[in-house]
N, C-alpha and C positions, 0 to 999 in steps of 0.2 A: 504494500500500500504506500510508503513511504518513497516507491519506486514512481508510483504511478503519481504521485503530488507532485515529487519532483520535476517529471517531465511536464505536467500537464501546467504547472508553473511555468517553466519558459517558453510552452506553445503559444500563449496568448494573451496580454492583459485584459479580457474581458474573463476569460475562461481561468484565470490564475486568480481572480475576487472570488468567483463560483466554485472553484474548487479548494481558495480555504477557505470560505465558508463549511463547508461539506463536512475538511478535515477538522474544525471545529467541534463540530456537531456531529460527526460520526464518534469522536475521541470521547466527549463528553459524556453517554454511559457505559463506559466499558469498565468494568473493576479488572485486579489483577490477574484473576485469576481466568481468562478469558483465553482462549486457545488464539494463536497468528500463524494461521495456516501459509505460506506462499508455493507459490509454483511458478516455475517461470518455464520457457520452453525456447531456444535457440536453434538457429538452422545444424550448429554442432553436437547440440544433447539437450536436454533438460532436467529441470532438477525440484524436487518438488520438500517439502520441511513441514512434518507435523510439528509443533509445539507442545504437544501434550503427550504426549510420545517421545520428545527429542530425536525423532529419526528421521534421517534424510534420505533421498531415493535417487538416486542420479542414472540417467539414463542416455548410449551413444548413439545419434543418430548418424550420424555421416560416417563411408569409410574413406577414410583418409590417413589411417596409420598412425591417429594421433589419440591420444585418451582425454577424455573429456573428465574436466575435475571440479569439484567445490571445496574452498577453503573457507573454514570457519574462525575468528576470533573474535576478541575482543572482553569486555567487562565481564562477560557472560560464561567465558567460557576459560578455562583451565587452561593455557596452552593453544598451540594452533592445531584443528581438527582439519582433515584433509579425508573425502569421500570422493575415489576414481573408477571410470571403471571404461574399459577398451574393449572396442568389436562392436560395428555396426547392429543396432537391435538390441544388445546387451545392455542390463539393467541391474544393479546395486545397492540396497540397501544398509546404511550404516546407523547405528544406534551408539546415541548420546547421552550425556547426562550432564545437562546445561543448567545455570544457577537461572534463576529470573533476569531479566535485564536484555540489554544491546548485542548482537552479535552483527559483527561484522561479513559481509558476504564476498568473496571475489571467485568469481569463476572463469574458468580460462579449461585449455587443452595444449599438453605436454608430449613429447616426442622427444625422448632422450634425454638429455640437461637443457633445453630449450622450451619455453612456455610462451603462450601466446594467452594475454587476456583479455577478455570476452566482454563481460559486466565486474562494474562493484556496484554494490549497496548495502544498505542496513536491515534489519529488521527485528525484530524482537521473540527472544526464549521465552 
């Protein structure tokens, strides 16, 4: 969600009033204990994160000889988590055990000691 304010802020000043209003008022009843499911899906893989769960699913779309990854940190998190997983169609799940709080996202795809990345964002455990 954090992902989607962001862009939709620098689309447009008419549509960056309308969408923090939203983020306002969508923010405004959620206690903490509320699950922040995201998913995102790239022309390289996708990657999708229960919060209630702590588990993440990462999945390779493209062959290209490259492994599609998600790196996790931040306040949230113990250390850097890294969930990869290589071969067109193949799919991954990794299980975490996140504090409450910000995690940091960055995904990319690696081929040897070389990385290419993809998206960052934030989101919340």
């Amino acid at each position: 969600m954090h992902k989607s304010i962001r862009r939709a802020l620098i689309a447009t000043p008419v549509s960056a009033a309308v969408c923090l209003g939203l983020a306002f008022t969508v923010g405004a009843g959620t206690s903490s204990a509320a699950t922040h499911n995201v998913s995102q899906r790239y022309a390289q893989g996708s990657m999708s994160y229960n919060s209630a769960t702590d588990t993440l699913t990462v999945k390779d779309l493209k062959k290209d000889g490259r492994t599609f990854a998600v790196s996790l940190f931040g306040p949230a998190a113990d250390g850097v988590h890294v969930c990869k997983v290589g071969g067109k169609g193949k799919s991954k799940t990794c299980d975490f055990n996140f504090n409450s709080g910000r995690l940091n996202v960055l995904v990319f795809t690696e081929r040897g000691n070389q990385h290419w990345d993809i998206d960052k964002f934030h989101m919340d455990a």
